[in-house]
Biotite code that builds the C-alpha atoms (Angstrom):
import biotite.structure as struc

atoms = struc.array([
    struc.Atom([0.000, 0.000, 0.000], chain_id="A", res_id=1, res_name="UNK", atom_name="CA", element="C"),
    struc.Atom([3.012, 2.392, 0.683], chain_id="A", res_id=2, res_name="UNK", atom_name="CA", element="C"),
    struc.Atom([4.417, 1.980, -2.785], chain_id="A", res_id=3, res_name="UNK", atom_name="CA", element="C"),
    struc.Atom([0.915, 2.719, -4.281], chain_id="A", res_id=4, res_name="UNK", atom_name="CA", element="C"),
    struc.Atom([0.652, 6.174, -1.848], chain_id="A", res_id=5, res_name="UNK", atom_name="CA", element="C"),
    struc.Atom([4.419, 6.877, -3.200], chain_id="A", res_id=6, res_name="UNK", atom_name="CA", element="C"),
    struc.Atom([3.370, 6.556, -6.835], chain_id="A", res_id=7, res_name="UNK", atom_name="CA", element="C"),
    struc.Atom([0.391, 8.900, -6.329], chain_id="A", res_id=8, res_name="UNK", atom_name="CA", element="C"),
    struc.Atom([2.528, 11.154, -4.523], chain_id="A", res_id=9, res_name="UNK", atom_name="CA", element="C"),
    struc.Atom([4.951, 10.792, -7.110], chain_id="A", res_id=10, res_name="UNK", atom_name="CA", element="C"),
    struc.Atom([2.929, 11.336, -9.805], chain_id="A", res_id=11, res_name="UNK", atom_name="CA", element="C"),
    struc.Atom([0.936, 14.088, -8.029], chain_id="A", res_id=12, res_name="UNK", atom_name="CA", element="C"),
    struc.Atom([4.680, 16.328, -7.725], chain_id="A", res_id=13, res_name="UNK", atom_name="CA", element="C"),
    struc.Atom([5.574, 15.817, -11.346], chain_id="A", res_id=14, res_name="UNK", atom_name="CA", element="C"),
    struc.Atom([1.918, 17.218, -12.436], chain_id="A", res_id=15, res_name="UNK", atom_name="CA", element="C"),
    struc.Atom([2.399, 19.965, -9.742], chain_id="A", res_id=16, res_name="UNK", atom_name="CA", element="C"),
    struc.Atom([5.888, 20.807, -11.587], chain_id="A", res_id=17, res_name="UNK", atom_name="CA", element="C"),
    struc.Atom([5.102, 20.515, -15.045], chain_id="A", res_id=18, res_name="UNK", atom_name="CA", element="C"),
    struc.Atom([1.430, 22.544, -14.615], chain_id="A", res_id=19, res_name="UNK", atom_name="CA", element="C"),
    struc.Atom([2.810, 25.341, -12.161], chain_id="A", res_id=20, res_name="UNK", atom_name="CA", element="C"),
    struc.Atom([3.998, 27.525, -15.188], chain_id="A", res_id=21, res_name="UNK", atom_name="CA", element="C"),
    struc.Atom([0.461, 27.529, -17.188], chain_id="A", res_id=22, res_name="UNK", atom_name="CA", element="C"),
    struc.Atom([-1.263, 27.808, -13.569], chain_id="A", res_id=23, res_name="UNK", atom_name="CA", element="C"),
    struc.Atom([1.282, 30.679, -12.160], chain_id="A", res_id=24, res_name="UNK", atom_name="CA", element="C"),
    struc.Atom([-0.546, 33.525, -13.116], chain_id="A", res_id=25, res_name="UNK", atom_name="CA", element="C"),
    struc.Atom([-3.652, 31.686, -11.105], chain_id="A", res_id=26, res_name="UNK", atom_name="CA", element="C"),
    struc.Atom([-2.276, 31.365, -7.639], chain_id="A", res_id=27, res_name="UNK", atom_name="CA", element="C"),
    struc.Atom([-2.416, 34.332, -5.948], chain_id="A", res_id=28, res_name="UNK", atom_name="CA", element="C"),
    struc.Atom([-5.923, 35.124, -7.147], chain_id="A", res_id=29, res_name="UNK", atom_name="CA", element="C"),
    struc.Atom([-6.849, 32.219, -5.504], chain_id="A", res_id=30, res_name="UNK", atom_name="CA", element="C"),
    struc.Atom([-4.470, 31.892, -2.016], chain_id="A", res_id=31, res_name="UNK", atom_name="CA", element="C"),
    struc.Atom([-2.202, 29.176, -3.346], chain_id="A", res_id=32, res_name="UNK", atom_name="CA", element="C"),
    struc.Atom([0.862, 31.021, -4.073], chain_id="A", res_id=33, res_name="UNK", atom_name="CA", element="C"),
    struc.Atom([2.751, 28.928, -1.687], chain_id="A", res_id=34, res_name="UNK", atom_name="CA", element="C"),
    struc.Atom([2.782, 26.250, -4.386], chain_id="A", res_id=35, res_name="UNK", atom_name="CA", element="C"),
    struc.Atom([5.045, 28.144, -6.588], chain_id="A", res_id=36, res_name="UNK", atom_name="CA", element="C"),
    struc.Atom([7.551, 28.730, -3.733], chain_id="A", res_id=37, res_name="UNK", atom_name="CA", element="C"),
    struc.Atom([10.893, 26.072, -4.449], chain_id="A", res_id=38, res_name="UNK", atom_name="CA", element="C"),
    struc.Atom([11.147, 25.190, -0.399], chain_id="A", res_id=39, res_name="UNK", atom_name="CA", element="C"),
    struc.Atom([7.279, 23.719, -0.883], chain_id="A", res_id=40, res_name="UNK", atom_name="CA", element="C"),
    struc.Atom([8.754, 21.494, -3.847], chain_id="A", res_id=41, res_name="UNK", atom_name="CA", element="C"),
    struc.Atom([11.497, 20.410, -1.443], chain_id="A", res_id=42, res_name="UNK", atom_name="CA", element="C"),
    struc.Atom([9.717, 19.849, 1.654], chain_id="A", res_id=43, res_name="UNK", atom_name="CA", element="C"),
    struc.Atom([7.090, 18.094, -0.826], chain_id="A", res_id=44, res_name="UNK", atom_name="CA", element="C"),
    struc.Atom([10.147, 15.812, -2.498], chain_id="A", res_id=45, res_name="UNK", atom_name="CA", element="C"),
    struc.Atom([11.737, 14.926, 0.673], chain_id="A", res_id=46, res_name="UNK", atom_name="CA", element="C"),
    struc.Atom([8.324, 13.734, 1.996], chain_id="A", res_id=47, res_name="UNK", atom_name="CA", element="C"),
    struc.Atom([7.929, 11.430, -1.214], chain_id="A", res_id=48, res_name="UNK", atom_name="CA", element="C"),
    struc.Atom([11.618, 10.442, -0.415], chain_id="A", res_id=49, res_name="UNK", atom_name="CA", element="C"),
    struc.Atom([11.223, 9.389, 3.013], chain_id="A", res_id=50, res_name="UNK", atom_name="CA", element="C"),
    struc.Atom([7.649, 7.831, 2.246], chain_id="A", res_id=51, res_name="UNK", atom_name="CA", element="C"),
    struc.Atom([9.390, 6.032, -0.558], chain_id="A", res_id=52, res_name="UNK", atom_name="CA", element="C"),
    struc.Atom([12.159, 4.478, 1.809], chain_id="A", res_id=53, res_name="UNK", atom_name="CA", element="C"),
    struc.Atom([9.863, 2.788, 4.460], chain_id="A", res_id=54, res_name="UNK", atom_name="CA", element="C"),
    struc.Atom([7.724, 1.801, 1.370], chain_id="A", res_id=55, res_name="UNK", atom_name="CA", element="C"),
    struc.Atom([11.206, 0.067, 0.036], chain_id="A", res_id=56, res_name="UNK", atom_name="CA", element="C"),
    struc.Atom([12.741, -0.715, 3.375], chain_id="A", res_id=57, res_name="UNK", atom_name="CA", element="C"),
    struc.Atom([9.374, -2.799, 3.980], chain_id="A", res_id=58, res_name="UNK", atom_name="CA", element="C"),
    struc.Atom([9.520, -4.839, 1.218], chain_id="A", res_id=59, res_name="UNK", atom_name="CA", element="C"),
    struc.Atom([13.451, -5.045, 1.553], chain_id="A", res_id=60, res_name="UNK", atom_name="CA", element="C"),
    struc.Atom([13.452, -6.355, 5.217], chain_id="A", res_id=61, res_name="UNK", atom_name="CA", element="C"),
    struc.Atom([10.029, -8.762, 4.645], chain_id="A", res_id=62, res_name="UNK", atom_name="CA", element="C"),
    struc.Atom([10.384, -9.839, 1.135], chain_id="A", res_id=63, res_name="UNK", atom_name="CA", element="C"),
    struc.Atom([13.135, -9.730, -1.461], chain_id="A", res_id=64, res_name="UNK", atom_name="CA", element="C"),
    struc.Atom([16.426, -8.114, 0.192], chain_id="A", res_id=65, res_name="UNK", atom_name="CA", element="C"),
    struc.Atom([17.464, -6.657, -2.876], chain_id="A", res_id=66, res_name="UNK", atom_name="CA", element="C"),
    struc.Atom([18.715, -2.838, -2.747], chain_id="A", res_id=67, res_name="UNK", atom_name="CA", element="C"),
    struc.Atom([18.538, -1.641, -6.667], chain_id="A", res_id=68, res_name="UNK", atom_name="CA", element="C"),
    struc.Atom([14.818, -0.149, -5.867], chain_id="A", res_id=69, res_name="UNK", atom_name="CA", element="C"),
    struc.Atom([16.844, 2.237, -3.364], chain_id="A", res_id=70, res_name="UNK", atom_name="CA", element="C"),
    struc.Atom([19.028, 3.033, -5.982], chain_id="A", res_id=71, res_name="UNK", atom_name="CA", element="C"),
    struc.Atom([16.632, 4.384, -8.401], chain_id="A", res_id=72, res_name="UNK", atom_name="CA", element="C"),
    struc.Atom([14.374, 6.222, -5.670], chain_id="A", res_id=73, res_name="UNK", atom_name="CA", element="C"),
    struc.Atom([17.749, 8.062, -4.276], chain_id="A", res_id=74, res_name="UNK", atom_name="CA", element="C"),
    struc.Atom([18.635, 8.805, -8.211], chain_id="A", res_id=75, res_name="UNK", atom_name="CA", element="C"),
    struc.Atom([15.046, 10.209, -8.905], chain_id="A", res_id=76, res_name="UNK", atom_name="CA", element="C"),
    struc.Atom([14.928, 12.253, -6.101], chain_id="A", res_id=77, res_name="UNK", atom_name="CA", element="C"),
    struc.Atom([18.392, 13.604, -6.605], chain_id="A", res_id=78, res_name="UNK", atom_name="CA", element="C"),
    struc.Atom([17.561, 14.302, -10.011], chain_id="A", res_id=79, res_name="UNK", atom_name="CA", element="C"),
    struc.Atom([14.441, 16.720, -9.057], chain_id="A", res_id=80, res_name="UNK", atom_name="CA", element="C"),
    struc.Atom([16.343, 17.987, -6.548], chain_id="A", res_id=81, res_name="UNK", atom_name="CA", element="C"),
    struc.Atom([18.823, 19.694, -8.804], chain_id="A", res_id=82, res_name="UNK", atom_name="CA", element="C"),
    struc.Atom([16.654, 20.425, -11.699], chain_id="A", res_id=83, res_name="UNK", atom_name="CA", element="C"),
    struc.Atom([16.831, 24.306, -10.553], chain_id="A", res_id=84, res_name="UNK", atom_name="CA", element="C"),
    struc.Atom([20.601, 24.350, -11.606], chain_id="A", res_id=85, res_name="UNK", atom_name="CA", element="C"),
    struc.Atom([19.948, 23.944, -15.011], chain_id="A", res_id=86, res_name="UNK", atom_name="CA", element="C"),
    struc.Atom([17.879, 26.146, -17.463], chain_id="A", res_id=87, res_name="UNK", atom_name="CA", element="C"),
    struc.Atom([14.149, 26.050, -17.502], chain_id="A", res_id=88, res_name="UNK", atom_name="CA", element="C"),
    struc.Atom([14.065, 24.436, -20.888], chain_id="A", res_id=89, res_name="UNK", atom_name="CA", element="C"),
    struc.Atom([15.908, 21.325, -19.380], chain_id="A", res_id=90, res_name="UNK", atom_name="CA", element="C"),
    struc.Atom([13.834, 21.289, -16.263], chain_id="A", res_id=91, res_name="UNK", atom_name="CA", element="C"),
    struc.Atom([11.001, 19.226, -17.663], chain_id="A", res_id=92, res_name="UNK", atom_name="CA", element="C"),
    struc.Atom([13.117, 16.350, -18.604], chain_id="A", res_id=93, res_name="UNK", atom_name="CA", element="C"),
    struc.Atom([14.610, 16.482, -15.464], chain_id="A", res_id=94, res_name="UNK", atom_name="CA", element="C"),
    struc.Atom([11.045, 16.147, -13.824], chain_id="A", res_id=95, res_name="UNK", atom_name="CA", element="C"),
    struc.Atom([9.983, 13.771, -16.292], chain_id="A", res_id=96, res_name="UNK", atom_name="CA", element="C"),
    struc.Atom([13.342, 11.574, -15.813], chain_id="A", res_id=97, res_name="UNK", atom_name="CA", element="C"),
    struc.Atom([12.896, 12.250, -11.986], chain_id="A", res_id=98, res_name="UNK", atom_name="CA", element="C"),
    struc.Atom([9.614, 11.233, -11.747], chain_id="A", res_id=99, res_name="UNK", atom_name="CA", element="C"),
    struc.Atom([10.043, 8.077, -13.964], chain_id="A", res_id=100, res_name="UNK", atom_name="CA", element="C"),
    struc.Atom([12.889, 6.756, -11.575], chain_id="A", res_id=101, res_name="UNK", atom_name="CA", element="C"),
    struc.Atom([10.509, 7.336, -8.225], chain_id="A", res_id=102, res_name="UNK", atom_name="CA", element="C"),
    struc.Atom([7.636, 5.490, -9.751], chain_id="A", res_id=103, res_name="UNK", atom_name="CA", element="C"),
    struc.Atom([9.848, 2.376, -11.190], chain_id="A", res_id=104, res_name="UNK", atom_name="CA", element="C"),
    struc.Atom([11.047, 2.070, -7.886], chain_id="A", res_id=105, res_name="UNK", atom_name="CA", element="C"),
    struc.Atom([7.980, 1.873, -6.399], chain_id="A", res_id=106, res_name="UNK", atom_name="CA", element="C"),
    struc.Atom([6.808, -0.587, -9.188], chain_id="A", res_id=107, res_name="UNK", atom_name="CA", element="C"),
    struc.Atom([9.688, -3.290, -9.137], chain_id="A", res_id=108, res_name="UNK", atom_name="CA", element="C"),
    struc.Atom([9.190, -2.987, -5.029], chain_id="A", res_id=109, res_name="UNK", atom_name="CA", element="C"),
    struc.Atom([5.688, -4.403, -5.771], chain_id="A", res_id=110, res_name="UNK", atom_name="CA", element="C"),
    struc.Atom([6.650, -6.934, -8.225], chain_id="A", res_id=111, res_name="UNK", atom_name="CA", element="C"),
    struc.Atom([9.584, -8.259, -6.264], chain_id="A", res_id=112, res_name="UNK", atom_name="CA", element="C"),
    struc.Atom([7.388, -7.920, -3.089], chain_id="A", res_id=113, res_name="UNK", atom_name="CA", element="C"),
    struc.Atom([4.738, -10.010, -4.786], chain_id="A", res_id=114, res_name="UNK", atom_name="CA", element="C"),
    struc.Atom([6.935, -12.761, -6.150], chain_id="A", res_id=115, res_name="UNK", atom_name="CA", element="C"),
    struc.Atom([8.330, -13.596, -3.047], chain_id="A", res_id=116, res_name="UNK", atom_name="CA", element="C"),
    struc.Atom([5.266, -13.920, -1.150], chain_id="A", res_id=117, res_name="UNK", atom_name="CA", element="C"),
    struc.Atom([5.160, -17.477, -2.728], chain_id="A", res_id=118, res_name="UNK", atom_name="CA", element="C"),
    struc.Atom([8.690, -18.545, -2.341], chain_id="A", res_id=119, res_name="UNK", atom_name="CA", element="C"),
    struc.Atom([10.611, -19.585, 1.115], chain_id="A", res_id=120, res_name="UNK", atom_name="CA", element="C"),
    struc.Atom([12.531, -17.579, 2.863], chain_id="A", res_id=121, res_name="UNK", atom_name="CA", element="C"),
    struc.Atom([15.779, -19.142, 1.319], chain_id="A", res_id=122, res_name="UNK", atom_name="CA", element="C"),
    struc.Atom([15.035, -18.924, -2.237], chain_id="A", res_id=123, res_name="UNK", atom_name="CA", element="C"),
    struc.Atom([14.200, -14.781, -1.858], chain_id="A", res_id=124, res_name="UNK", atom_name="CA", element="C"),
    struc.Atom([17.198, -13.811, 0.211], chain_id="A", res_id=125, res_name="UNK", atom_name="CA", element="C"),
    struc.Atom([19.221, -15.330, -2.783], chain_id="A", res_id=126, res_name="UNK", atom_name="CA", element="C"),
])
């Protein structure tokens, strides 16, 4: 259930980042400007970061032991993270790339999750 939250949450930042410019203008007519502030998109990424390690961490310790799903959460978020040091024609692909490595994480957690609920202990920590 984690990994399903961190792909919504995922999925929810990357549509916050890539609609903010066309909705800009909008905010403060409405009392959201706060959303186009960078510390929200940090405080909002490191919350999908730590959400997506006790999602990982969960299926790590129970399931499959395997660490590459860490790997590719830690890359995605570092990749959003510096997407403000490059130009703002780059910073799409930067959430796009981002976003893609979060969500696979999440996604392989589930499938390795799933296909060791039917094997023994032995055969998963292998």
């Amino acid at each position: 259930m984690l990994d399903r939250l961190g792909i919504t949450a995922t999925s929810l930042c990357a549509l916050h980042c890539i609609l903010l410019p066309i909705l800009l203008p909008m905010l403060p007519l409405v009392g959201l400007s706060f959303l186009a502030d960078h510390a929200w998109e940090h405080v909002f990424l490191l919350m999908t970061a730590a959400l997506g390690s006790i999602a990982l961490f969960s299926g790590f310790k129970r399931y499959h032991k395997r660490l590459y799903p860490f790997y590719l959460l830690y890359l995605g978020v570092a990749l959003y993270w510096i997407k403000h040091d490059f130009s703002q024609a780059l910073e799409p692909y930067f959430i796009i790339g981002g976003a893609s490595l979060i969500i696979a994480a999440h996604f392989i957690n589930i499938k390795l999750c799933n296909s060791c609920k039917k094997c023994d202990d032995e055969a998963c920590n292998s």
